[in-house]
matplotlib code that plots the C-alpha trace (Angstrom):
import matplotlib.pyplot as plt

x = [10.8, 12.4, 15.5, 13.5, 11.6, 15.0, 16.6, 13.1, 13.4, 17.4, 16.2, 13.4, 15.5, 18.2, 15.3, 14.4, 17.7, 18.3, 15.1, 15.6, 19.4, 19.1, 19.1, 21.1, 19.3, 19.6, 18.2, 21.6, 22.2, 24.2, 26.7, 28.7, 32.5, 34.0, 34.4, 36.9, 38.5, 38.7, 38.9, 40.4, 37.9, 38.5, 41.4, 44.5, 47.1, 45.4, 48.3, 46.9, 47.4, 46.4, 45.6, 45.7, 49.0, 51.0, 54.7, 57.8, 60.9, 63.1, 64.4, 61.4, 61.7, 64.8, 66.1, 65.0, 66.4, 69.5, 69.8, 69.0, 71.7, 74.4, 73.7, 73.1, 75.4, 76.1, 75.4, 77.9, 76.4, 76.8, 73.2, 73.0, 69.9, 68.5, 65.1, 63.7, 62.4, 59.2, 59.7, 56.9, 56.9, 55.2, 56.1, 54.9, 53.7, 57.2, 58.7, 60.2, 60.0, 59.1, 57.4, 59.8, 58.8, 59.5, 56.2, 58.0, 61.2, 64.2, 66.7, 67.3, 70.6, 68.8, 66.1, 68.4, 70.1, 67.1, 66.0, 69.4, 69.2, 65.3, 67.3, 69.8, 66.7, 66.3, 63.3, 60.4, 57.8, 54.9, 51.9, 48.5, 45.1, 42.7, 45.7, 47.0, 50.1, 49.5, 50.8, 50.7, 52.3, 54.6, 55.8, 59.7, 60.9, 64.3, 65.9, 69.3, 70.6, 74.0, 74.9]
y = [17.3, 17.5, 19.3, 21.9, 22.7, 23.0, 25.5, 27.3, 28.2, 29.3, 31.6, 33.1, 33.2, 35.2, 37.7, 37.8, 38.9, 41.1, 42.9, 43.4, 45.6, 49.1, 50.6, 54.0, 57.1, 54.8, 51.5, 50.2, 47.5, 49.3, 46.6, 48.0, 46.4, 47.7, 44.7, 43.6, 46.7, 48.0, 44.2, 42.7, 39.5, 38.4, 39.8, 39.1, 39.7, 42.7, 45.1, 48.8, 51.7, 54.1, 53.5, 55.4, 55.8, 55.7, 53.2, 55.2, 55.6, 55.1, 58.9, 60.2, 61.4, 63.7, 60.1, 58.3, 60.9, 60.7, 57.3, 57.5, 60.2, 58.4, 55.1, 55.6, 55.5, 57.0, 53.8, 53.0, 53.6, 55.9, 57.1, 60.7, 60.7, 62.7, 62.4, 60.1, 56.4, 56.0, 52.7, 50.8, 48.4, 46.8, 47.8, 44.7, 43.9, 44.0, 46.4, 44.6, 45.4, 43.8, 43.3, 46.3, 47.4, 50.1, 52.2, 54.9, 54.1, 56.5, 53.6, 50.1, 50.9, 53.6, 51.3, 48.7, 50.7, 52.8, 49.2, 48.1, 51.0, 50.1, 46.4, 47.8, 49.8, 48.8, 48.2, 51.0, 51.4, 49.5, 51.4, 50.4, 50.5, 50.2, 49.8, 47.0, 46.6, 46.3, 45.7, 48.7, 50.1, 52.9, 55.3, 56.6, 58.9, 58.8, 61.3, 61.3, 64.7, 65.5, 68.7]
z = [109.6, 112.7, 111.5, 109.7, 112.7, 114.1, 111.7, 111.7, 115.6, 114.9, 112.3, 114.2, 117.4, 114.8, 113.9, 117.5, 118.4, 115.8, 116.3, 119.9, 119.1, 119.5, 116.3, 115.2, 113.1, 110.2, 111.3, 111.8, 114.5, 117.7, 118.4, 121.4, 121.2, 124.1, 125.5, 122.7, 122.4, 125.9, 127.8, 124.8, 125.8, 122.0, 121.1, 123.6, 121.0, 119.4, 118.4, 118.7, 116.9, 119.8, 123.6, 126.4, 127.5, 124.6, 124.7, 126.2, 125.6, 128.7, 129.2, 127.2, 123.4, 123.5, 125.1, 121.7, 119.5, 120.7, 120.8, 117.1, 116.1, 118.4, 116.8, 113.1, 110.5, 107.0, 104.4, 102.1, 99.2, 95.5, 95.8, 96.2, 98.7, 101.5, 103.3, 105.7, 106.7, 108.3, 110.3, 111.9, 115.4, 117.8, 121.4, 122.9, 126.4, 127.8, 126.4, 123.5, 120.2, 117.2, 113.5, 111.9, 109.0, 106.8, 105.6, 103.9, 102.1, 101.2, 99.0, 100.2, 102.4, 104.0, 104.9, 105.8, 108.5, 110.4, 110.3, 112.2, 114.4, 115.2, 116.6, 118.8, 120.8, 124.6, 125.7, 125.5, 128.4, 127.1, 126.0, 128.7, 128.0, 131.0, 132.9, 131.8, 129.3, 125.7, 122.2, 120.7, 116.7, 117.4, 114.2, 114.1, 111.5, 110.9, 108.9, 106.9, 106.2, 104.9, 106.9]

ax = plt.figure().add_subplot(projection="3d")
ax.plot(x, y, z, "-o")
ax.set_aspect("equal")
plt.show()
C-alpha cells in the first residue's frame, strides 16, 4: 500500500507540474531551454551549427581561400570531373579542427584530397557563444575547375 501511495503523490506532483507551465496558443507546454543552449548547463560538448560569433580563419576568408588554392592539388585520376566538395568540421574550442566529413561528394579522389587539404589547416579562431569558446560545424566548399 505504501508504495502505491508513493507513486500516487509522483504522478500527482507530475500533473501538478505540468499544469503549472505556461502554455503556448495551442496548449503546448513552454519549456524555455536557454539554459542548455545559451549556458550549455547540459550540454558541454554540444557542437553548434550557428552561434554568435561565428569560427575564423586566421587572416579572414580571402586568408582561407588562399590557403585552399595554394594547397590543393589536381588528383591523379582518369575521371573526367569538375564541380565541388562540400566538406563538413568542427572548429573546436581551441581552434582545432576535427570530425571531417564530406556532405557533398564530387568522386572519391576528389573527396580524398579537399579532405587532406581540410588536415593541413592551422588553427581557426574558435566560434563563442555568450562569450565563451565553443564547438561549433563550419561548411567549406571546395571547388575543382579545370581552367
Amino acid at each position: 500500500m505504501f508504495q502505491h501511495s508513493k507513486l500516487l503523490s509522483l504522478i500527482l506532483a507530475g500533473f501538478a507540474f505540468y499544469f503549472a507551465m505556461p502554455l503556448d496558443s495551442q496548449n503546448y507546454p513552454i519549456i524555455d531551454y536557454t539554459d542548455v543552449i545559451l549556458n550549455q548547463k547540459f550540454v558541454p560538448n554540444h557542437i553548434f551549427d550557428v552561434v554568435e560569433q561565428m569560427p575564423v580563419f586566421p587572416g579572414g576568408n580571402d586568408s582561407l581561400l588562399s590557403f585552399v588554392s595554394k594547397n590543393l592539388k589536381w588528383p591523379n585520376t582518369d575521371a573526367d570531373v569538375q564541380g565541388k566538395v562540400i566538406v563538413r568540421f568542427v572548429v573546436n574550442t581551441n581552434g582545432s579542427i576535427s570530425d571531417i566529413m564530406v556532405i557533398r561528394s564530387l568522386e572519391l579522389h576528389f573527396d580524398n584530397e579537399a579532405i587532406r587539404v581540410i588536415k593541413k589547416l592551422p588553427k581557426f579562431i574558435p566560434g563563442k557563444q555568450n562569450g565563451k569558446a565553443v564547438n561549433c560545424w563550419y561548411i567549406l566548399p571546395i571547388a575543382f575547375k579545370l581552367e
